[in-house]
Jmol script that loads the backbone (N, CA, C; Angstrom):
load data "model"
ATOM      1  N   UNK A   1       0.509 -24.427  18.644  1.00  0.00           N
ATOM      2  CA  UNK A   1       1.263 -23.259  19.032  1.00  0.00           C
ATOM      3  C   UNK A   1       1.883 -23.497  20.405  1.00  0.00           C
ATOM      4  N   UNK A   2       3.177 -22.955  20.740  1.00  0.00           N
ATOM      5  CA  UNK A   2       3.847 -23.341  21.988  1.00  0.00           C
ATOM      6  C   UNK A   2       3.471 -22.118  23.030  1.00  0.00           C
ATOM      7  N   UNK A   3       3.720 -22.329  23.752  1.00  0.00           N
ATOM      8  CA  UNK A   3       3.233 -21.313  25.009  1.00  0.00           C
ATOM      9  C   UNK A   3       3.876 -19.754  24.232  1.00  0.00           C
ATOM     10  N   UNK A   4       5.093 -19.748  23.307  1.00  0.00           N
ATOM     11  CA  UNK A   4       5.531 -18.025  23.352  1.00  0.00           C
ATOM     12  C   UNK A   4       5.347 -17.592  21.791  1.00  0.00           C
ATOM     13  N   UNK A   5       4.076 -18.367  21.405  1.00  0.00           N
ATOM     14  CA  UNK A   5       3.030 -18.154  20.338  1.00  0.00           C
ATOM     15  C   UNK A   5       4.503 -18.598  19.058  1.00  0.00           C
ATOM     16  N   UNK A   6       5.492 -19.409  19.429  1.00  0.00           N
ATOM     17  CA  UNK A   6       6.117 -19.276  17.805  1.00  0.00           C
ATOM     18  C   UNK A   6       5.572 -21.112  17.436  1.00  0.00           C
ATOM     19  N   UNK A   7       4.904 -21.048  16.254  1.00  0.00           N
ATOM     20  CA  UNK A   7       4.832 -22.579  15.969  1.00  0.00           C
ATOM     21  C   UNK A   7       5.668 -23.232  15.524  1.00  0.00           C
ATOM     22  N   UNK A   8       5.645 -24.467  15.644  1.00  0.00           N
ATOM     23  CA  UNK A   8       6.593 -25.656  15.544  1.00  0.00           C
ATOM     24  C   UNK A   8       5.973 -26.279  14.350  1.00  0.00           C
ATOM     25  N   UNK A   9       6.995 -26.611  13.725  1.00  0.00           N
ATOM     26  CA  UNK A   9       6.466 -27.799  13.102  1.00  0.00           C
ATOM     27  C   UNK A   9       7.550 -28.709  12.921  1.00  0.00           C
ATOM     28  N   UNK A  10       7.166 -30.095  12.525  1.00  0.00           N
ATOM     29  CA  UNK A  10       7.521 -31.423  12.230  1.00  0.00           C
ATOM     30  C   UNK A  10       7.059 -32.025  13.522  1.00  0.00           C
ATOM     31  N   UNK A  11       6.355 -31.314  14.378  1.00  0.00           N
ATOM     32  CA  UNK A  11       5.715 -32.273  15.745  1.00  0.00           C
ATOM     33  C   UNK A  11       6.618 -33.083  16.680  1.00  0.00           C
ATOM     34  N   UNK A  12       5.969 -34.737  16.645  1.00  0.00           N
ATOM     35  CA  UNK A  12       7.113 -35.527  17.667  1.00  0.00           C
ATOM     36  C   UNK A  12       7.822 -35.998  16.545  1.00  0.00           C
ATOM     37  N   UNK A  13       8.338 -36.197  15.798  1.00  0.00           N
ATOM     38  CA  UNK A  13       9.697 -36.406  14.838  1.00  0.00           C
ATOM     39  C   UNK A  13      10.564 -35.484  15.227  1.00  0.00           C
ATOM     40  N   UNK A  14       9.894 -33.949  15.344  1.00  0.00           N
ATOM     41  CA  UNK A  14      11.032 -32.830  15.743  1.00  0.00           C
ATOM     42  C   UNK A  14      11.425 -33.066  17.443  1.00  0.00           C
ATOM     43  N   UNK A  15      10.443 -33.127  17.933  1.00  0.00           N
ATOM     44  CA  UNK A  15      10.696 -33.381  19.321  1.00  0.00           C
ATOM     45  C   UNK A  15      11.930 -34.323  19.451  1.00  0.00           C
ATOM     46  N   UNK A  16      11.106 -35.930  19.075  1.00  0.00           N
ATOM     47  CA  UNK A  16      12.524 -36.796  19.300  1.00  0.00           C
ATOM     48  C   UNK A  16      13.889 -35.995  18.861  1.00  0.00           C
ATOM     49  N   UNK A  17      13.699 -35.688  17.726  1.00  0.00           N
ATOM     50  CA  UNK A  17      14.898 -35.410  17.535  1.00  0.00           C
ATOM     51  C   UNK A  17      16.271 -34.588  18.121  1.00  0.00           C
ATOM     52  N   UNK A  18      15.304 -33.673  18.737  1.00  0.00           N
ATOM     53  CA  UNK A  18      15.512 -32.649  19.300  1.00  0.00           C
ATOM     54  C   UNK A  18      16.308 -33.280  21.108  1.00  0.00           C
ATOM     55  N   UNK A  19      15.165 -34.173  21.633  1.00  0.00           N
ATOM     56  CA  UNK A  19      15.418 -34.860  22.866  1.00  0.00           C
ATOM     57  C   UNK A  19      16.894 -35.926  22.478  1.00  0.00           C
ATOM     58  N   UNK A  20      17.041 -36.654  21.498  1.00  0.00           N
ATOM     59  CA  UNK A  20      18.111 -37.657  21.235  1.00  0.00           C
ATOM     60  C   UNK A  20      19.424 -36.489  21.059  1.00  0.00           C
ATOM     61  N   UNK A  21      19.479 -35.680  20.438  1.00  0.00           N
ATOM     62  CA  UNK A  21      20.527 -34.934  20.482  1.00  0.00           C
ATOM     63  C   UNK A  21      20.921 -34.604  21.751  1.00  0.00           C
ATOM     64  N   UNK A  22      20.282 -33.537  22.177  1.00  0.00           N
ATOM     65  CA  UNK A  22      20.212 -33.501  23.947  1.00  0.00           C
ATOM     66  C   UNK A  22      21.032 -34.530  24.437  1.00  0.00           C
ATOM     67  N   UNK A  23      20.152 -35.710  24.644  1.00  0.00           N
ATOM     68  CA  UNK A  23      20.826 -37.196  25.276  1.00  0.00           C
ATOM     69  C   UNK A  23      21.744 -37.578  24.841  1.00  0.00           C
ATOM     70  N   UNK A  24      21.980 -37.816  23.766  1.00  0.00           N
ATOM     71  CA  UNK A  24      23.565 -37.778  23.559  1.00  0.00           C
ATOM     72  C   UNK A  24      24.867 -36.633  23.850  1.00  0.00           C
ATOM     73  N   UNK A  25      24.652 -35.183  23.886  1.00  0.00           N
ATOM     74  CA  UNK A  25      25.277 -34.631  24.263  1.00  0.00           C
ATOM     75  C   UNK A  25      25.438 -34.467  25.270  1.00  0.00           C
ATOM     76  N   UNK A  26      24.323 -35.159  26.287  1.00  0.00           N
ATOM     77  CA  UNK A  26      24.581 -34.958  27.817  1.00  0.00           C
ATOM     78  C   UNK A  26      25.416 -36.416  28.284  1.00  0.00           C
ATOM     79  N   UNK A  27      24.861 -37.579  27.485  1.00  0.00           N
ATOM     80  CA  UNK A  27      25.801 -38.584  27.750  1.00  0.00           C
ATOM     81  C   UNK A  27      27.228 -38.225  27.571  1.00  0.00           C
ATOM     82  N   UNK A  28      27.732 -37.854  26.100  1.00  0.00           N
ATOM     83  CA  UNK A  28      28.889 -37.446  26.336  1.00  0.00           C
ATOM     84  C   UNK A  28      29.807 -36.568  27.414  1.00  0.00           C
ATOM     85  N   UNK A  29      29.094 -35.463  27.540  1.00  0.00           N
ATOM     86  CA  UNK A  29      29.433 -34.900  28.820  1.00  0.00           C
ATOM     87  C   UNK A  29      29.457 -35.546  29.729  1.00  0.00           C
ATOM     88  N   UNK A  30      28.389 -35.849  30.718  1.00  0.00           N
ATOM     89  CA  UNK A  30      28.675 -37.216  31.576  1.00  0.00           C
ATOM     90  C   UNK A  30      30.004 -38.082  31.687  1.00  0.00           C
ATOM     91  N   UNK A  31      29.873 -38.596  30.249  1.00  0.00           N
ATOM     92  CA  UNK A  31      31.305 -39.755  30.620  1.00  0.00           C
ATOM     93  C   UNK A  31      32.646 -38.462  30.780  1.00  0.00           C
ATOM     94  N   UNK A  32      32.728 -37.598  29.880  1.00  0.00           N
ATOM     95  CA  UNK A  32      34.223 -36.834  30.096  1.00  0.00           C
ATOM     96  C   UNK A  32      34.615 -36.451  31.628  1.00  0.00           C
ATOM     97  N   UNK A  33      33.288 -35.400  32.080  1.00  0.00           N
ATOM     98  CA  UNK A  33      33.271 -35.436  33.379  1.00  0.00           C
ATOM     99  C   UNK A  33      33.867 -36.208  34.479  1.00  0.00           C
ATOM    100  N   UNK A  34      32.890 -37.570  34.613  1.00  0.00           N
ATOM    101  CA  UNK A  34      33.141 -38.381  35.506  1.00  0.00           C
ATOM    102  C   UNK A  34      34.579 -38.842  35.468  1.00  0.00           C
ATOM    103  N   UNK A  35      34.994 -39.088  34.392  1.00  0.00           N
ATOM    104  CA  UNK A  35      36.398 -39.671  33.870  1.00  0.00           C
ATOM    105  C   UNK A  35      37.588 -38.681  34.494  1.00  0.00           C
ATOM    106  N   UNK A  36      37.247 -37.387  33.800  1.00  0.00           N
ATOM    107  CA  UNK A  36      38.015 -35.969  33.743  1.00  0.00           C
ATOM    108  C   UNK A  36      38.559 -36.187  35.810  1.00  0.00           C
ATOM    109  N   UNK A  37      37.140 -36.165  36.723  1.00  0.00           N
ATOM    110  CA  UNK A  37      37.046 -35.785  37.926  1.00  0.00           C
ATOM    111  C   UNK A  37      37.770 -37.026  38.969  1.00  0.00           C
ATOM    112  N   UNK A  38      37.335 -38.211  38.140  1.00  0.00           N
ATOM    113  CA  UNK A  38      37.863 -39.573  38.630  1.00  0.00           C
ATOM    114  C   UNK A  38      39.285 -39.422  38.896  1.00  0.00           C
ATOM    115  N   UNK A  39      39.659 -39.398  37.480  1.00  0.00           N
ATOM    116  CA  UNK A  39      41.099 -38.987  37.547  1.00  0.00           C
ATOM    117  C   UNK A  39      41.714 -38.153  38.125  1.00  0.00           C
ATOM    118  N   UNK A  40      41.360 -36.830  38.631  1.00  0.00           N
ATOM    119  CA  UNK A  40      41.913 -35.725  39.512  1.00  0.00           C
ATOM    120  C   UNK A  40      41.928 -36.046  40.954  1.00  0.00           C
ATOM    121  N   UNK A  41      40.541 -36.900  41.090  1.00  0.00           N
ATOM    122  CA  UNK A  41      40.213 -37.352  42.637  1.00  0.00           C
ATOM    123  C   UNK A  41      41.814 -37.976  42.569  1.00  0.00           C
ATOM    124  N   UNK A  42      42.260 -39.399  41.960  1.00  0.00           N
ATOM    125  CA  UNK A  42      43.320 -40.129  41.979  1.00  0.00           C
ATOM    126  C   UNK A  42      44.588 -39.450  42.340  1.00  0.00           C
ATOM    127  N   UNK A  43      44.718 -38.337  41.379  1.00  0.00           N
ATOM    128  CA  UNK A  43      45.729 -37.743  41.057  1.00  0.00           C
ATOM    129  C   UNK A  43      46.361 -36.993  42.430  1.00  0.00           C
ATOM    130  N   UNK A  44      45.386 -36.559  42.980  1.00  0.00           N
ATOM    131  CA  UNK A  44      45.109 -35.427  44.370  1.00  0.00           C
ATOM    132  C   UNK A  44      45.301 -36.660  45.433  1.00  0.00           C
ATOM    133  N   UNK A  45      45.783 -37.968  45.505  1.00  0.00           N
ATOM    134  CA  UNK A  45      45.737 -38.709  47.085  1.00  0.00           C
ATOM    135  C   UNK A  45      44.492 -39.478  47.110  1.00  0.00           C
ATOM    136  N   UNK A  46      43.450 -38.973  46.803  1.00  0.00           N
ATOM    137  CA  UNK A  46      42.002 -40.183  47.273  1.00  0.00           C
ATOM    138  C   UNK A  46      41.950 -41.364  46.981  1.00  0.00           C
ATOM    139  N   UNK A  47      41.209 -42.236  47.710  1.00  0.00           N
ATOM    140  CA  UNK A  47      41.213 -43.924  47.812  1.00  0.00           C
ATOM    141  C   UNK A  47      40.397 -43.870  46.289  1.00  0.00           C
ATOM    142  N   UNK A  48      40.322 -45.426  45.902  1.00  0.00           N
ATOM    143  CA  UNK A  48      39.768 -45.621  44.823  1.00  0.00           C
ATOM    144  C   UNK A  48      38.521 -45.336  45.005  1.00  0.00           C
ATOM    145  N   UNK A  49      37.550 -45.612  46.237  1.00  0.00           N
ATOM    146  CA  UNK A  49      36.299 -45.109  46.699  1.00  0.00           C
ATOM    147  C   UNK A  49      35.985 -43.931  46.531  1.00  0.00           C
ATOM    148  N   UNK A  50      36.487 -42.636  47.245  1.00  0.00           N
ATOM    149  CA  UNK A  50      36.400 -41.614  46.857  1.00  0.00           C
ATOM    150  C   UNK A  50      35.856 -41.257  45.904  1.00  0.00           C
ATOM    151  N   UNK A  51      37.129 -41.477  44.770  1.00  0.00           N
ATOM    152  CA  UNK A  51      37.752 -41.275  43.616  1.00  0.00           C
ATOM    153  C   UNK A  51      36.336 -41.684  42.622  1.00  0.00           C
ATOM    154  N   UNK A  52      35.233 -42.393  43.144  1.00  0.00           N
ATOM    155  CA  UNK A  52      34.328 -43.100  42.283  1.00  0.00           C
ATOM    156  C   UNK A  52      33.138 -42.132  42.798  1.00  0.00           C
ATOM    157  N   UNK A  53      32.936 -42.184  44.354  1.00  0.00           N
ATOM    158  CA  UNK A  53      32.132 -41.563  44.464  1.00  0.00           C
ATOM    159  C   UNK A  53      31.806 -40.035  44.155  1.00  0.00           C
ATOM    160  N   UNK A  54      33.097 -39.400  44.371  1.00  0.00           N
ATOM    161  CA  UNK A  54      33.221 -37.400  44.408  1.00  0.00           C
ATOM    162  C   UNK A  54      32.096 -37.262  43.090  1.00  0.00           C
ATOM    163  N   UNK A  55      32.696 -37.929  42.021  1.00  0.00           N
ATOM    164  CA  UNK A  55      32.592 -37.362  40.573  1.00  0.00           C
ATOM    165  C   UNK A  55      30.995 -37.355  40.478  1.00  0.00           C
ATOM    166  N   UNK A  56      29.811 -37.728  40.327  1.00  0.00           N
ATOM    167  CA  UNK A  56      28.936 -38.403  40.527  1.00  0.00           C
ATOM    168  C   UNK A  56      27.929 -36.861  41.589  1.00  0.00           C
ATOM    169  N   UNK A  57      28.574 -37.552  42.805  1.00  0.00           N
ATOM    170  CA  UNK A  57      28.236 -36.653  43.919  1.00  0.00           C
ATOM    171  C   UNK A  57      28.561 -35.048  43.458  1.00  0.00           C
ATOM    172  N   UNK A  58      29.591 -34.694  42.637  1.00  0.00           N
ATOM    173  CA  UNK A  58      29.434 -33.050  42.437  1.00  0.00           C
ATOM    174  C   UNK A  58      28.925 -32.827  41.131  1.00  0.00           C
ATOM    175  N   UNK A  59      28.944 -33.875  39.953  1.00  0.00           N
ATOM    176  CA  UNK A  59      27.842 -33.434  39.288  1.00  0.00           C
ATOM    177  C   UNK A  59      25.922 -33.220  39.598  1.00  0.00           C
ATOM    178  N   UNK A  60      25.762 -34.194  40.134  1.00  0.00           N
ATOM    179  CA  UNK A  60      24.401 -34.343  41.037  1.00  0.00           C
ATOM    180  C   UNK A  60      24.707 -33.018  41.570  1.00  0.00           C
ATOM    181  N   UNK A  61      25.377 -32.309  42.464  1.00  0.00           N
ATOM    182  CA  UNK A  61      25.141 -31.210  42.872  1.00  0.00           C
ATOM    183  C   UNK A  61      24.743 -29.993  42.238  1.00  0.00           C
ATOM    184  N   UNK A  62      25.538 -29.833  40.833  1.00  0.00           N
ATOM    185  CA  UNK A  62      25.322 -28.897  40.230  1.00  0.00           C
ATOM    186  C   UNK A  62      24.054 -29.207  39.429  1.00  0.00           C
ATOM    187  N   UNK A  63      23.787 -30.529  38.938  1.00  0.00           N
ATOM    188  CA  UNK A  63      22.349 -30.205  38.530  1.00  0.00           C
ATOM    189  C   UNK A  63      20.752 -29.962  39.055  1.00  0.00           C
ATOM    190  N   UNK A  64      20.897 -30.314  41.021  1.00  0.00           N
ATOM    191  CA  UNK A  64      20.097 -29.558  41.580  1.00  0.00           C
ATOM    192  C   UNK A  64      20.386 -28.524  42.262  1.00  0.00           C
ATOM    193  N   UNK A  65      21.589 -27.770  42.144  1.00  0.00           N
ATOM    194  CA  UNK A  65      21.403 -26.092  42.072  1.00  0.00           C
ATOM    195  C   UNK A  65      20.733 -25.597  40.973  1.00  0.00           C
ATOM    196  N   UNK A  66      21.586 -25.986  39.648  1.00  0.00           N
ATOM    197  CA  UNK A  66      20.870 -25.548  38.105  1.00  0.00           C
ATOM    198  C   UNK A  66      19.371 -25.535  38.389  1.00  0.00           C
ATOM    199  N   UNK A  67      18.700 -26.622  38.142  1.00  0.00           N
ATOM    200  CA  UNK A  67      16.978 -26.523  38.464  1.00  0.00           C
ATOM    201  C   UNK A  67      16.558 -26.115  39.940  1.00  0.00           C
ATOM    202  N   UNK A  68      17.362 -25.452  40.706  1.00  0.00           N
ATOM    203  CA  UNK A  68      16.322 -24.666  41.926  1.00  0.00           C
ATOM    204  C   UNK A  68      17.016 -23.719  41.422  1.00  0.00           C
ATOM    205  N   UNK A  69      18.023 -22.996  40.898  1.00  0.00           N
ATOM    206  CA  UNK A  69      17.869 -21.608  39.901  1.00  0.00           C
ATOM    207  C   UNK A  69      16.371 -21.482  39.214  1.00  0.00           C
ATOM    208  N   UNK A  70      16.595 -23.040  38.281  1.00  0.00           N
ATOM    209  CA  UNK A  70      15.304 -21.710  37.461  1.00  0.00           C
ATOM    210  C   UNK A  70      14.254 -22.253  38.012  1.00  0.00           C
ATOM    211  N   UNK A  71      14.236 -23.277  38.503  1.00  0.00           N
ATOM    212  CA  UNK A  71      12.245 -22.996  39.479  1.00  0.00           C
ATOM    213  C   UNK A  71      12.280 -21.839  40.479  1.00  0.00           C
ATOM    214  N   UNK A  72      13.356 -21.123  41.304  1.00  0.00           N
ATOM    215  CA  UNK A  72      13.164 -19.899  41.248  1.00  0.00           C
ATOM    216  C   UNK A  72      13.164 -18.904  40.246  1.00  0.00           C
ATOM    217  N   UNK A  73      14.025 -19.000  39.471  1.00  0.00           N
ATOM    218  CA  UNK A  73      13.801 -17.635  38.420  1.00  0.00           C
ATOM    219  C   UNK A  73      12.370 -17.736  37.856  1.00  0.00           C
ATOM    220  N   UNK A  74      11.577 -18.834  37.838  1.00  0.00           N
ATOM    221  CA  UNK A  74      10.384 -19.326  36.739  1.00  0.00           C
ATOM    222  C   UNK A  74       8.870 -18.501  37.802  1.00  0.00           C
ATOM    223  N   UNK A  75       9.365 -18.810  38.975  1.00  0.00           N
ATOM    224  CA  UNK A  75       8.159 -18.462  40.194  1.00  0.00           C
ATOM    225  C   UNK A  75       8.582 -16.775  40.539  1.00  0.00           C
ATOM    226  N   UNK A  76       9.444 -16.244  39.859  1.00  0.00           N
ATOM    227  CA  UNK A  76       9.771 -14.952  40.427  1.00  0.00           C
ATOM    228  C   UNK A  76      10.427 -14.568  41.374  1.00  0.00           C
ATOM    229  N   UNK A  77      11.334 -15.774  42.141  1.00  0.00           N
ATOM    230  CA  UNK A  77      12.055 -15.201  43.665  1.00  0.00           C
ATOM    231  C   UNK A  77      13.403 -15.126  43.331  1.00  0.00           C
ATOM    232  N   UNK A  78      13.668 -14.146  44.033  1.00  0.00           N
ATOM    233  CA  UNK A  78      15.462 -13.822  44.299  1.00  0.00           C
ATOM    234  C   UNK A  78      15.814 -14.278  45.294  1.00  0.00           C
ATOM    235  N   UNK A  79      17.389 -14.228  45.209  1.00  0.00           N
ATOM    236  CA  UNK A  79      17.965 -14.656  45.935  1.00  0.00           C
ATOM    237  C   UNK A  79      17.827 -14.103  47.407  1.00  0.00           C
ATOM    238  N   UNK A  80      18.200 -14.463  49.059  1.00  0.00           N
ATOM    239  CA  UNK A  80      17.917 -14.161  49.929  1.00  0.00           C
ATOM    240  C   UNK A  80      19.202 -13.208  50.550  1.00  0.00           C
ATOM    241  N   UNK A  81      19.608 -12.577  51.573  1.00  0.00           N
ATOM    242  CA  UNK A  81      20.900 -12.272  51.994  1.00  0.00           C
ATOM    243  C   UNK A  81      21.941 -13.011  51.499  1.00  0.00           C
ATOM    244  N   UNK A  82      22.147 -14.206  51.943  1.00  0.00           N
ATOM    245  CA  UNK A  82      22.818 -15.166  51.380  1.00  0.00           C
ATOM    246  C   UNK A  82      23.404 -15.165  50.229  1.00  0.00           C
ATOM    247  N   UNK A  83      23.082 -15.171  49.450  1.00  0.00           N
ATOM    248  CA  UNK A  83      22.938 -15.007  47.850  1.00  0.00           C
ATOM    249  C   UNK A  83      23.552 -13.565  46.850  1.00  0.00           C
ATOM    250  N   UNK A  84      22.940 -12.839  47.832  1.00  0.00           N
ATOM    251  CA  UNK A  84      23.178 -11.342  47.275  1.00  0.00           C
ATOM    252  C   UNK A  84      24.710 -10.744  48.197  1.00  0.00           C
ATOM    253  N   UNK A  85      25.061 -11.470  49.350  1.00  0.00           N
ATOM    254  CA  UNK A  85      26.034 -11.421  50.081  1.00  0.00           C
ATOM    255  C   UNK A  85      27.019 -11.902  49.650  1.00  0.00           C
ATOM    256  N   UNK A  86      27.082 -13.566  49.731  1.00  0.00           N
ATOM    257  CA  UNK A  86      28.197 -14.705  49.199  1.00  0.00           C
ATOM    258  C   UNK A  86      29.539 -13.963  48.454  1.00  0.00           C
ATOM    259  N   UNK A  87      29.326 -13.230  47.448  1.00  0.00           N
ATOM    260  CA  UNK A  87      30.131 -13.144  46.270  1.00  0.00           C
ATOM    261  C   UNK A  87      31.151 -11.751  46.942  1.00  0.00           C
ATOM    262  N   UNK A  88      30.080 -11.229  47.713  1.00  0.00           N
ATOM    263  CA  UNK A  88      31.231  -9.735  48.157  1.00  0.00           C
ATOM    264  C   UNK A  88      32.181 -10.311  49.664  1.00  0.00           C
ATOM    265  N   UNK A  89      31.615 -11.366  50.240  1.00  0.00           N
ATOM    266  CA  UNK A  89      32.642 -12.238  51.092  1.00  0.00           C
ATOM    267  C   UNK A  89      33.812 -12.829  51.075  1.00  0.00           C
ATOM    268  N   UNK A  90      33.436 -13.683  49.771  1.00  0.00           N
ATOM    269  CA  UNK A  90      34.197 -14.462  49.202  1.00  0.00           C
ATOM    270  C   UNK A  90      34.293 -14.649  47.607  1.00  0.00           C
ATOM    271  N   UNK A  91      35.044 -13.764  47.219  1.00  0.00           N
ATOM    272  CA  UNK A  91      35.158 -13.280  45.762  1.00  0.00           C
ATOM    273  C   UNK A  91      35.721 -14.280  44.973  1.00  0.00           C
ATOM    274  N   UNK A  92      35.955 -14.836  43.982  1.00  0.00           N
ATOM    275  CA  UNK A  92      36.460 -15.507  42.858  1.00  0.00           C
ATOM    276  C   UNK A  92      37.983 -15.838  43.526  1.00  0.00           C
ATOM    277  N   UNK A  93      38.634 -16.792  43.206  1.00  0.00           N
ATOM    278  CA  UNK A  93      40.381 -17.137  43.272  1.00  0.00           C
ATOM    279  C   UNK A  93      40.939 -16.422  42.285  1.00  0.00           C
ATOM    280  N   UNK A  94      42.099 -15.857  41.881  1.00  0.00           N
ATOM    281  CA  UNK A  94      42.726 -15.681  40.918  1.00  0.00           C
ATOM    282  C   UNK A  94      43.133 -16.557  40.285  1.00  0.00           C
ATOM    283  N   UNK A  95      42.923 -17.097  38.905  1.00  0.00           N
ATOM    284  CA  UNK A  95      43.192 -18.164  38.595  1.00  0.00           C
ATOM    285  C   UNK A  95      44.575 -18.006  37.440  1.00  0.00           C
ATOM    286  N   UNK A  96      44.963 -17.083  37.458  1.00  0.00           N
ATOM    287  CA  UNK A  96      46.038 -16.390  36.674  1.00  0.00           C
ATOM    288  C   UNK A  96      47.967 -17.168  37.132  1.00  0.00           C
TER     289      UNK A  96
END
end "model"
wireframe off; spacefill off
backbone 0.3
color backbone group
């Protein structure tokens, strides 16, 4: 039984399976990304350096915001001033 009492079955066959999908859909993502961002770095003026490093460097970013979201949401803490402030400062661009 899993921690939110619903059982599983097919065990680690389901697991793998479950994990290889994952990994492949995150590989794919990955390459579009990096590619997608590479290319914009280029497109926008940046050296070929840059252009290699940005992409890389702002995905890494967003995936340790993502997991200190939910190891806070998981431990129960909200956000601080900061957080609950940010958005009425500096609101969305119009992207219209």
């Amino acid at each position: 039984m899993s921690g939110h009492g619903v059982k599983r079955s097919g065990g680690a066959s389901y697991s793998c399976t479950t994990l290889g999908g994952v990994a492949v859909s995150v590989g794919i993502a990955v390459v579009v990304s990096l590619r997608h961002m590479h290319e914009l770095c280029l497109r926008h003026g940046e050296d070929h350096l840059a252009a290699v490093l940005i992409p890389p460097a702002v995905d890494s970013t967003i995936v340790v915001v993502s997991m200190s979201i939910l190891l806070a949401n998981r431990y129960g803490r909200r956000g601080g001033a900061l957080a609950r402030t940010l958005p009425l400062r500096n609101p969305p661009p119009d992207l219209t």
